[in-house]
DRENMAR-600672 format. One record per residue: x, y, z of N, C-alpha, C in turn; residue number from 1. Coordinates in Angstrom, 3 decimals. Atoms other than C-alpha are relative to their C-alpha. Layout:
BEGIN
REC,X,Y,Z,X,Y,Z,X,Y,Z,NUM;
...
***
This chain:
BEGIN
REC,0.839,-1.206,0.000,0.000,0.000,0.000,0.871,1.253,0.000,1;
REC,-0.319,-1.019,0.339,0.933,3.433,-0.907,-0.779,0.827,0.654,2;
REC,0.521,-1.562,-0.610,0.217,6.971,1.419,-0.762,0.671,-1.573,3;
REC,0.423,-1.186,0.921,-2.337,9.053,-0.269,-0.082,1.365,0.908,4;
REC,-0.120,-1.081,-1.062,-1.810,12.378,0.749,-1.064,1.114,-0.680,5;
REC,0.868,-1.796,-0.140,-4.025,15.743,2.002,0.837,0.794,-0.602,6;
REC,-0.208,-1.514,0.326,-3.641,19.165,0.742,1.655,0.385,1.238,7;
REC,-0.995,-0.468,-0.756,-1.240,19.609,3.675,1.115,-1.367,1.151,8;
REC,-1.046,1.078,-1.234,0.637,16.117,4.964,1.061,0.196,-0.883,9;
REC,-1.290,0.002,0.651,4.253,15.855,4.172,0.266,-1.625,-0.657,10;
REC,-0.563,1.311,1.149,6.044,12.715,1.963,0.107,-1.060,1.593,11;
REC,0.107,1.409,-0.437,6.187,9.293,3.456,1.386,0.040,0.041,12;
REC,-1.397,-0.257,-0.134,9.879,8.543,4.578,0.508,-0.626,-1.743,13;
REC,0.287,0.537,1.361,11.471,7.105,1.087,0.423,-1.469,0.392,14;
REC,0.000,1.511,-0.516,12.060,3.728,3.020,-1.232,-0.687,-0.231,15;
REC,1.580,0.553,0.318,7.911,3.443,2.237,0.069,-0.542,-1.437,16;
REC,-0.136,0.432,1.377,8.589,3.250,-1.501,0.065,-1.281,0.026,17;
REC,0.347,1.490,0.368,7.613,0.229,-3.140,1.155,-0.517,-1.244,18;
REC,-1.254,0.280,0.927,10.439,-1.985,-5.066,-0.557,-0.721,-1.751,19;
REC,0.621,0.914,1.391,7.994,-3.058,-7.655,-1.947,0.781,0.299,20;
REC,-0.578,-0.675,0.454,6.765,-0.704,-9.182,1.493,0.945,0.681,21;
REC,-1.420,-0.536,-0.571,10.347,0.474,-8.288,-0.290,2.062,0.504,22;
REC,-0.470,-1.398,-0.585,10.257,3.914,-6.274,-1.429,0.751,0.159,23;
REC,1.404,-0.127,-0.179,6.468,4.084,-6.080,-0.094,0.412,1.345,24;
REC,0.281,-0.400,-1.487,6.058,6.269,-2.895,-1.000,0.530,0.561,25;
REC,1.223,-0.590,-0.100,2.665,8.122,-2.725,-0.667,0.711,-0.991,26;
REC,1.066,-0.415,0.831,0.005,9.623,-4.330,-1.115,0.894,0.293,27;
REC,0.845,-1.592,0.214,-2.394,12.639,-4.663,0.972,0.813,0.654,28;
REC,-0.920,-0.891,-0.116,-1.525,15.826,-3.266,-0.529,0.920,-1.062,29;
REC,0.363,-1.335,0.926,-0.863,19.168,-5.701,1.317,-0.198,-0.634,30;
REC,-1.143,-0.311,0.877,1.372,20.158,-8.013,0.786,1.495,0.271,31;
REC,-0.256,-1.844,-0.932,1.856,23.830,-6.239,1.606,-0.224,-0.430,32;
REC,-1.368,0.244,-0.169,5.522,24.978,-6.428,0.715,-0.194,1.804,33;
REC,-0.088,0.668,-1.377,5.445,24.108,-2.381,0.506,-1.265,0.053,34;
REC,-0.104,1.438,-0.053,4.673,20.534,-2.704,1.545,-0.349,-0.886,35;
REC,-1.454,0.322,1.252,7.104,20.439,-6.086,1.815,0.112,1.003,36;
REC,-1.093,-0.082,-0.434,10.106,22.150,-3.874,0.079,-1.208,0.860,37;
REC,-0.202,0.966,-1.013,9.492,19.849,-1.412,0.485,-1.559,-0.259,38;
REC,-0.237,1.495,0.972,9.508,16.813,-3.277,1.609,-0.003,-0.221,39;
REC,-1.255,-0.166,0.080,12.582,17.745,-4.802,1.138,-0.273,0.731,40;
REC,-0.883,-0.079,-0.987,14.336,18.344,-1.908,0.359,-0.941,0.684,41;
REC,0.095,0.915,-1.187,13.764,15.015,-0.030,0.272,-1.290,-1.262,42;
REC,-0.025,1.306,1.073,14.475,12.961,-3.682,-1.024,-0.297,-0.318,43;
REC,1.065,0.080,0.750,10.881,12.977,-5.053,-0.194,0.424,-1.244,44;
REC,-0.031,-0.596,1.368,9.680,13.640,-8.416,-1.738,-0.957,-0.325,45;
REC,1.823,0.541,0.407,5.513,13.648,-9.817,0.563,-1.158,-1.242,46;
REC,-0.137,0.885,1.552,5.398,10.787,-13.114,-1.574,-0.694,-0.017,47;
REC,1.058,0.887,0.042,1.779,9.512,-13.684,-1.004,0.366,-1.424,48;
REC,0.416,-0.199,0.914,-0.279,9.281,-16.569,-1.038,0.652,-0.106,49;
REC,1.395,-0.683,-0.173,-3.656,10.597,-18.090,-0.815,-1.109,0.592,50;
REC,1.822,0.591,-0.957,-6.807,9.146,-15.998,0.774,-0.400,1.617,51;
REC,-0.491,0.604,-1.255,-4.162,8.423,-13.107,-0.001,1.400,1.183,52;
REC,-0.369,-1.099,-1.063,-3.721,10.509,-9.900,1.232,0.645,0.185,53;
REC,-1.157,-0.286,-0.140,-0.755,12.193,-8.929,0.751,-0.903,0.881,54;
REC,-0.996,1.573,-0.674,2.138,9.464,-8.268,1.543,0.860,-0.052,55;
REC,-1.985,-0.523,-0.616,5.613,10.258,-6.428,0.673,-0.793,-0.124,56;
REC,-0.883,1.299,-0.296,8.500,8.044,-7.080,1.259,0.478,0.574,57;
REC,-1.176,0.057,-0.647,12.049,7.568,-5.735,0.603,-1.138,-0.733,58;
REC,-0.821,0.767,0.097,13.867,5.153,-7.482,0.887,-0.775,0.210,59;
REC,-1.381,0.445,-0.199,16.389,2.749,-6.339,0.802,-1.004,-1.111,60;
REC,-0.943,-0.899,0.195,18.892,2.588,-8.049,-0.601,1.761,-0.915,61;
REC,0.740,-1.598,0.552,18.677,6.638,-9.224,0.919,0.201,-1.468,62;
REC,-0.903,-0.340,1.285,20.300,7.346,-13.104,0.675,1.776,0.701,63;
REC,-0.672,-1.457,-0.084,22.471,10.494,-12.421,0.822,0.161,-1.238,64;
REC,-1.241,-0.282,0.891,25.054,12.478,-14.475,0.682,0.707,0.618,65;
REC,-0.708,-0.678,-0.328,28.068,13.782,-12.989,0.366,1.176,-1.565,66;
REC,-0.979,-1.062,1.023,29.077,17.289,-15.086,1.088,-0.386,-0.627,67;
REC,-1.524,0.241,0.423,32.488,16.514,-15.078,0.292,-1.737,-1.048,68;
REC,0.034,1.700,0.314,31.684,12.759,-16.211,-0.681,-0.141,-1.628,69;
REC,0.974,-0.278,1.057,29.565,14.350,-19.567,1.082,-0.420,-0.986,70;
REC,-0.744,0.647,1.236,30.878,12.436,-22.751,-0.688,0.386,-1.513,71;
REC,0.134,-0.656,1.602,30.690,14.131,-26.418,0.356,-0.908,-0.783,72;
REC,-1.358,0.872,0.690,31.266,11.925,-28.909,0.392,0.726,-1.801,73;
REC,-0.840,-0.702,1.736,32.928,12.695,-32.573,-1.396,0.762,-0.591,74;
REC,1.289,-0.490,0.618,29.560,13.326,-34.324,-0.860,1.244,0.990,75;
REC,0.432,-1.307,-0.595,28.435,15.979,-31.805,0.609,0.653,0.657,76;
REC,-0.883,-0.572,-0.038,31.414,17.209,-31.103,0.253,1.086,-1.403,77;
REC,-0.148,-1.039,1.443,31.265,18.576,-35.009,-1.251,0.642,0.422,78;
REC,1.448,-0.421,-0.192,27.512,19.388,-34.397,0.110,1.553,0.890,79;
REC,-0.570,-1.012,-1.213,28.636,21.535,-31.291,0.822,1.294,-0.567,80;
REC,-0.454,-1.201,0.765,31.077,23.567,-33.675,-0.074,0.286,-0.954,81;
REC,0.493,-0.602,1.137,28.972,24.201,-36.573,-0.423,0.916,0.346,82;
REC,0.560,-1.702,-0.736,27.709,27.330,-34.966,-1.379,-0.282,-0.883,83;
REC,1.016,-0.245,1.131,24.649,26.649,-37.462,-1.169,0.424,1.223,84;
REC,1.558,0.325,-1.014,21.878,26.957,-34.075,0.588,1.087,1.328,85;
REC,-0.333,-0.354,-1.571,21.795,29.100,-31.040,-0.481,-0.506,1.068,86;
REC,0.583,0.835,-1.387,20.992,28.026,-27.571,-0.268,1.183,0.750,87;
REC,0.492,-0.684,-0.856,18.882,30.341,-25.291,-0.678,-1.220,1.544,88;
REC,0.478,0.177,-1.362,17.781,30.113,-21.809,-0.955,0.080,0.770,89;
REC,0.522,-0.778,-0.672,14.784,30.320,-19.890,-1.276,1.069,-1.029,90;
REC,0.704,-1.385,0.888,13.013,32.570,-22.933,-1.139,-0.954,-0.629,91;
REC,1.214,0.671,0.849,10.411,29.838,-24.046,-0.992,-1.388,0.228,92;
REC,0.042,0.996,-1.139,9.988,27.431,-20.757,-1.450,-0.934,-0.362,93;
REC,1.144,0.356,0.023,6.127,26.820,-21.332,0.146,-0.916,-1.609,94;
REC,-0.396,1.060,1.549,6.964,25.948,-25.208,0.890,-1.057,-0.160,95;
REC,-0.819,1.149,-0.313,9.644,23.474,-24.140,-0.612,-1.481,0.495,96;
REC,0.723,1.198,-0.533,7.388,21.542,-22.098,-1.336,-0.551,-1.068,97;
REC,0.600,0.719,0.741,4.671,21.260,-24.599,0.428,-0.481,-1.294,98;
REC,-0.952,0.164,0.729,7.222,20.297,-27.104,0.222,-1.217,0.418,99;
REC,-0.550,1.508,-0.785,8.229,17.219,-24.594,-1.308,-0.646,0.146,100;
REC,1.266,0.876,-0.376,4.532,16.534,-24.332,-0.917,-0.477,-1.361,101;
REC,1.027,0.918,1.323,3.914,15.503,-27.916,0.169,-0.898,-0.005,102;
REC,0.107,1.035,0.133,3.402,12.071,-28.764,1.303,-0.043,-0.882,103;
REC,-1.438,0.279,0.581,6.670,10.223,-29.817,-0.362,-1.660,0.033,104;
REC,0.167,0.991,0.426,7.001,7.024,-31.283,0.105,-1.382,0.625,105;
REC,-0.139,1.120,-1.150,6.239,3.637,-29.430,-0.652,0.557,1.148,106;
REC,0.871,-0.960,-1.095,4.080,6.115,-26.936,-1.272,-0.158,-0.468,107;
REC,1.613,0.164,0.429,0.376,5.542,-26.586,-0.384,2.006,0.413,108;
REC,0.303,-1.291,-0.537,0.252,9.323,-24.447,1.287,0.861,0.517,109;
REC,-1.324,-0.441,-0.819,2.494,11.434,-22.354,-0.903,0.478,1.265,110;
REC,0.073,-0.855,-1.228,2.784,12.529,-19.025,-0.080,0.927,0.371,111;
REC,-0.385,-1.379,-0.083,3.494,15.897,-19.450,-1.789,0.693,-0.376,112;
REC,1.659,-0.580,-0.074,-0.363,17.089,-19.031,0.193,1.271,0.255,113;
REC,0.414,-1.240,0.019,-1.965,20.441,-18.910,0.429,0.548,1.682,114;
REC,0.668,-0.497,-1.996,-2.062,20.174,-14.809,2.074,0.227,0.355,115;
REC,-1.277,-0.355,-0.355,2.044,19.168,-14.648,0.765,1.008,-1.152,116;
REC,-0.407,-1.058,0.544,2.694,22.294,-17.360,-0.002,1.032,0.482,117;
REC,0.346,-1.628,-1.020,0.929,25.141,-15.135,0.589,-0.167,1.101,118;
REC,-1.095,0.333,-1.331,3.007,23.205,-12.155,1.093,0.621,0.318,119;
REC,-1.405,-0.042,0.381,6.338,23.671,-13.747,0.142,1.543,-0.516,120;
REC,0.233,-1.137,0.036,5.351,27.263,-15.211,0.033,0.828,1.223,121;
REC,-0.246,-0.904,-1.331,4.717,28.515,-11.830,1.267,-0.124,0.820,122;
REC,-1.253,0.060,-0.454,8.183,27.250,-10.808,1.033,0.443,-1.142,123;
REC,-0.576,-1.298,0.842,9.695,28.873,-13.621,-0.398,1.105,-0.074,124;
REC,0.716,-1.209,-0.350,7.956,31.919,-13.042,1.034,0.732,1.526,125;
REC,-0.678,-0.587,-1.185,9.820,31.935,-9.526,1.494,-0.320,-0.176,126;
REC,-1.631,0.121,0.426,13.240,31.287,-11.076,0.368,-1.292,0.795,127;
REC,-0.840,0.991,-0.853,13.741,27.747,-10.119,-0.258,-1.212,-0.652,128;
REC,-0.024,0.499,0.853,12.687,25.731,-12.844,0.490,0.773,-1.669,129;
REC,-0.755,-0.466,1.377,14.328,26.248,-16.515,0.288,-0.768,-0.788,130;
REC,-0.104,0.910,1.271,14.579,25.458,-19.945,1.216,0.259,-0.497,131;
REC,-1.540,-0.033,0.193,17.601,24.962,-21.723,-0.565,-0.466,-2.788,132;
REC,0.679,0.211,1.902,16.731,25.632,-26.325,0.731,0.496,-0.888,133;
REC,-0.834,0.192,1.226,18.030,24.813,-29.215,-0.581,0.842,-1.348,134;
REC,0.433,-0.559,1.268,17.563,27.105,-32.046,0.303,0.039,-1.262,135;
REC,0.226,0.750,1.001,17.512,26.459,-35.762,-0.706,1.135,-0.598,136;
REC,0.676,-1.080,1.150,16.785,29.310,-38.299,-1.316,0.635,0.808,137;
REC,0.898,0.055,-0.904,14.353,30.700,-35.709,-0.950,-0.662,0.456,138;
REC,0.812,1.378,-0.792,12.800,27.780,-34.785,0.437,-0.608,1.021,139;
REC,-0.432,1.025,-1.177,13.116,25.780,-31.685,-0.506,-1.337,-0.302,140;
REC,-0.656,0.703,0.718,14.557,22.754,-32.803,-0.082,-1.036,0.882,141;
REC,-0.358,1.302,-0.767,15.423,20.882,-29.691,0.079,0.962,1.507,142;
REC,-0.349,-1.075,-1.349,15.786,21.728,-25.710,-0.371,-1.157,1.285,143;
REC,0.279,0.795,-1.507,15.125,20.252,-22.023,-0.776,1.156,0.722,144;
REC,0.431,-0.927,-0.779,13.805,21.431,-19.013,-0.174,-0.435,1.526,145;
REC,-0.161,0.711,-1.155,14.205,20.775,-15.126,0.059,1.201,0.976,146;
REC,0.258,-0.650,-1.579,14.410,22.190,-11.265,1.990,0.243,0.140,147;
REC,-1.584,-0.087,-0.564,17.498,23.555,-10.100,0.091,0.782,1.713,148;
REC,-0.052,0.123,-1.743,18.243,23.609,-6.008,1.238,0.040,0.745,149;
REC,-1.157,-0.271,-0.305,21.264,24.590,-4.647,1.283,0.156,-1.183,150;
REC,-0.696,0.510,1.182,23.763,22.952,-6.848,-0.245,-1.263,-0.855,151;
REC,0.877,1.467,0.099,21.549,20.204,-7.599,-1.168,0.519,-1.437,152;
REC,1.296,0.179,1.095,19.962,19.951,-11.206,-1.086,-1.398,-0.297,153;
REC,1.180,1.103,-0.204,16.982,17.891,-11.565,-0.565,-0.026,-1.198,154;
REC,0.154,0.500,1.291,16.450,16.845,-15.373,-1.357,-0.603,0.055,155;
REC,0.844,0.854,0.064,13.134,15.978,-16.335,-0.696,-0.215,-1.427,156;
REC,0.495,0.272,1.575,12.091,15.964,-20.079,0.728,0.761,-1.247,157;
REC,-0.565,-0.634,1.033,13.749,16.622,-23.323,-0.691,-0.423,-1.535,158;
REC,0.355,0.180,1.070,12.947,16.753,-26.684,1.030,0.298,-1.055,159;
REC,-1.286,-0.239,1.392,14.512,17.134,-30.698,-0.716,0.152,-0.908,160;
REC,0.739,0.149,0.955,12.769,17.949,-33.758,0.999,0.247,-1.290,161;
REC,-1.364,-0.255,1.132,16.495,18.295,-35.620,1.090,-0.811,0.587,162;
REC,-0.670,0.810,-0.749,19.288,15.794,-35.640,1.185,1.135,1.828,163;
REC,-0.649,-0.137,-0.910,21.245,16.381,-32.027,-0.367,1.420,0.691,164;
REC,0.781,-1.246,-1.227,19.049,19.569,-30.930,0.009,-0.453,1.654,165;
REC,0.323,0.113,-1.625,18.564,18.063,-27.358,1.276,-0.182,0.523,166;
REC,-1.346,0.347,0.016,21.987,16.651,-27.377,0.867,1.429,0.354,167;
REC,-0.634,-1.337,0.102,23.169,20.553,-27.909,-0.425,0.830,1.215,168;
REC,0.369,-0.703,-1.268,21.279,22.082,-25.044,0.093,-1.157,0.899,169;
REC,-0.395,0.338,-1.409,22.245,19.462,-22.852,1.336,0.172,0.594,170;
REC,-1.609,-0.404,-0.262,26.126,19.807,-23.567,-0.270,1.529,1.014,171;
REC,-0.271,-1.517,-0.214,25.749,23.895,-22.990,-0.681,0.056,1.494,172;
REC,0.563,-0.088,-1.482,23.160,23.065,-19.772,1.983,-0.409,0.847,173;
REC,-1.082,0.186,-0.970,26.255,21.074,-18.211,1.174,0.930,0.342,174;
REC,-1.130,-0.541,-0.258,28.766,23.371,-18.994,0.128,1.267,0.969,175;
REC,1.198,-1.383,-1.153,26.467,26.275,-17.254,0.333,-0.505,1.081,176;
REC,0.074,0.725,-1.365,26.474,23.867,-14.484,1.183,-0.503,0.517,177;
REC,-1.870,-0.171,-0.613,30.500,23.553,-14.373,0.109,1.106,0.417,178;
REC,-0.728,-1.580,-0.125,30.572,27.252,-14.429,-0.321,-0.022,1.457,179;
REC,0.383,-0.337,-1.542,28.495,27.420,-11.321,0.172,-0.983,1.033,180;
REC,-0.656,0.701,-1.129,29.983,24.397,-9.393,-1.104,-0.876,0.058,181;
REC,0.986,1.376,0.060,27.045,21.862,-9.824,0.529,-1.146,-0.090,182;
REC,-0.650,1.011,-0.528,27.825,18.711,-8.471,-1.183,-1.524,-0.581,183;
REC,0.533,1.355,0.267,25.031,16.156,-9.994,-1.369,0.806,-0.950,184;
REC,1.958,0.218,0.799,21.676,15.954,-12.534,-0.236,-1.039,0.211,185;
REC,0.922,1.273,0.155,19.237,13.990,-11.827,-0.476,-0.086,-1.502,186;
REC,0.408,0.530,1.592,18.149,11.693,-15.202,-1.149,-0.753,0.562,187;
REC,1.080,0.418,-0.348,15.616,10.236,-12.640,0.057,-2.032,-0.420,188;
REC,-0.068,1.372,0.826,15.086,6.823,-15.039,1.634,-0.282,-0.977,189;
REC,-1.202,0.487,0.339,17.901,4.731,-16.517,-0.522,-0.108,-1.806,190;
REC,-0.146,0.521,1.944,17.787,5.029,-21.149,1.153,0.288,-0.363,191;
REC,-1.371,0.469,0.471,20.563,3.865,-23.106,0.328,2.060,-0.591,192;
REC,-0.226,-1.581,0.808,20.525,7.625,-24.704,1.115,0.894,1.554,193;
REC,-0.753,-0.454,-1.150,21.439,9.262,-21.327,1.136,-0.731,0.329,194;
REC,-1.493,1.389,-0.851,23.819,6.127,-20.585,1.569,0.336,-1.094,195;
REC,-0.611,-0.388,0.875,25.473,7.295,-23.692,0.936,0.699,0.145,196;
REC,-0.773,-1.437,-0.690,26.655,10.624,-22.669,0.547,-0.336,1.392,197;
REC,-0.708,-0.335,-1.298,27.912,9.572,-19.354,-0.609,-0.116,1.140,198;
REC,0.493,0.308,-1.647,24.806,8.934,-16.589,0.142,-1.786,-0.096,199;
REC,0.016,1.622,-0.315,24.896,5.820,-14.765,-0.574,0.174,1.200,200;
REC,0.716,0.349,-1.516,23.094,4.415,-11.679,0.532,-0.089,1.073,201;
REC,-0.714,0.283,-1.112,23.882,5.073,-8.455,-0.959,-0.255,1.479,202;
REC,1.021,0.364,-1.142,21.933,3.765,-5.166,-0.374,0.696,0.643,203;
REC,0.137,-0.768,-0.868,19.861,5.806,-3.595,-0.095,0.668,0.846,204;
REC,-0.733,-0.562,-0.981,21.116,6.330,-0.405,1.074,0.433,-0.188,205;
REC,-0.743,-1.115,0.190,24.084,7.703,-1.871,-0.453,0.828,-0.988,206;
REC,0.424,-0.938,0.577,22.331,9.600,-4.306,-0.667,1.005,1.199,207;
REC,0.242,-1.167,-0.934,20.454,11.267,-1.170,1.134,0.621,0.831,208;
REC,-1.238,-0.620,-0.847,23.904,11.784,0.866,0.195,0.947,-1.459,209;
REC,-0.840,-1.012,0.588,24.886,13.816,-2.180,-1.044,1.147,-0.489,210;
REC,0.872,-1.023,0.158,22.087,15.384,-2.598,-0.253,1.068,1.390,211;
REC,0.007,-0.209,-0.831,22.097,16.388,0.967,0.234,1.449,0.115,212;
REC,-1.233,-1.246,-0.034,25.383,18.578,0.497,-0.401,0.321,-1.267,213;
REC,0.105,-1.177,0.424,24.400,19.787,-2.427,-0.711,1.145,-0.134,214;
REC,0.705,-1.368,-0.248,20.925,21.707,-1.531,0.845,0.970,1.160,215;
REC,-0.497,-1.311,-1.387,23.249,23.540,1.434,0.625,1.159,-0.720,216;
REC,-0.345,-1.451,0.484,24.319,25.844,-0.983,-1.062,1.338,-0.602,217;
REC,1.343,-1.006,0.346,22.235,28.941,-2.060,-0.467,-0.233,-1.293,218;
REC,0.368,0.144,1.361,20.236,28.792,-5.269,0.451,1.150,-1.058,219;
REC,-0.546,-0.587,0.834,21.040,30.123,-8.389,-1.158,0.460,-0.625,220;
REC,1.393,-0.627,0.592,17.843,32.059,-9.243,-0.208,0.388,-1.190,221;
REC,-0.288,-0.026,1.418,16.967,32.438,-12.993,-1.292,1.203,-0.504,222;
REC,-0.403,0.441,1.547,15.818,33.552,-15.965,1.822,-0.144,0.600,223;
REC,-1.169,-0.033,0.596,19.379,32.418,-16.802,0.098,0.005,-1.343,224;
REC,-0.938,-0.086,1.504,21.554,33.165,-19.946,0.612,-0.109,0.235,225;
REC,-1.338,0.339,0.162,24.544,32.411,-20.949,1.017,0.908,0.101,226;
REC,-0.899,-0.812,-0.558,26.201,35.320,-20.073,-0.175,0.452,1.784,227;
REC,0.259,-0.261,-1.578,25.408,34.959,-16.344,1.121,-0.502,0.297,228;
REC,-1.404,0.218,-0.345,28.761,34.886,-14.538,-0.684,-0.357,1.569,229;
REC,0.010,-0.363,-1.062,26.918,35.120,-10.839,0.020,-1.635,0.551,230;
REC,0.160,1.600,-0.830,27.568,31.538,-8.570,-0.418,-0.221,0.646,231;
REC,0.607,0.160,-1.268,26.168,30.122,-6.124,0.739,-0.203,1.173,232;
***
């Protein structure tokens, strides 16, 4: 059995999580940017479909990506210095996410609903969610979009509608996230695509010890661009 939670109880310890479905920890609740920080903070994250309720997981093992651990390979390494695309920040957050919420192939629906768009909007609104976009003759091409918490990025959907668009704003996210001393992204789930570049699984009790130390630092409040020098 799984906690369903009020308007106002807090998360279930993540020792409640269920190992099958893997990281299955509770359910209902809001999507507020309250609940959301909170979640965050303690290793939670919403994922549930259309007709379902709101479902919290935790994963054990957790996919991460160390920054420093990010792997380019030959083919987007050229991609990277064709200059043909720019990458903005932050300037198109709401269009990112419904971008990640179209239907993609081998998908009956998506997750990314109307209810977790106005969620994630209102936490980009308060500078603490952000998109990361790939541009393409003025088009947006490709991009991501996630929570950021101390030094702690929290990855949660990407998209591409041009070869290696997502690929391109994820390089330029990490390197953002060297500048300012970021110590981990969450990738949440384990796909060979992410495994590619460099995340791998690490158990979630040390994924929470490192997550620990890295909300103790101050946040890095956004819009960001790429000419933001300020650290956390």
């Amino acid at each position: 059995m799984i906690r369903w939670l009020a308007p106002t109880d807090p998360f279930p310890p993540l020792t409640a999580a269920l190992t099958e479905p893997n990281g299955l920890l509770a359910a209902g609740g809001d999507l507020s940017p309250k609940r959301l920080i909170a979640a965050y903070r303690r290793g939670i994250f919403p994922w549930f479909g259309s007709g379902q309720p709101i479902l919290w997981w935790s994963p054990d093992p957790r996919m991460v990506l160390y920054p420093d651990k990010l792997r380019v390979s030959r083919s987007l390494d050229k991609a990277l210095r064709n200059r043909s695309y720019e990458v903005r920040f932050d300037t198109r957050f709401r269009a990112v996410m419904q971008a990640c919420s179209e239907p993609r192939a081998g998908q009956d629906g998506t997750w990314i609903n109307d209810q977790m768009i106005d969620g994630y909007c209102a936490l980009n609104e308060q500078g603490i969610a952000h998109s990361v976009e790939t541009w393409i003759d003025g088009e947006l091409a490709g991009g991501l979009y996630g929570v950021a918490l101390g030094r702690m990025f929290f990855g949660e959907s990407m998209f591409t509608r041009a070869a290696d668009a997502s690929k391109i704003a994820l390089v330029h996210l990490v390197r953002r996230l060297q500048h300012w001393r970021f110590g981990m992204i969450d990738c949440q789930m384990p796909t060979p695509h992410l495994r590619s570049m460099g995340a791998r699984e690490v158990p979630r009790a040390d994924f929470m010890c490192r997550l620990e130390e890295l909300l103790s630092y101050e946040d890095v409040i956004g819009p960001w661009t790429l000419d933001d020098d300020a650290a956390a």
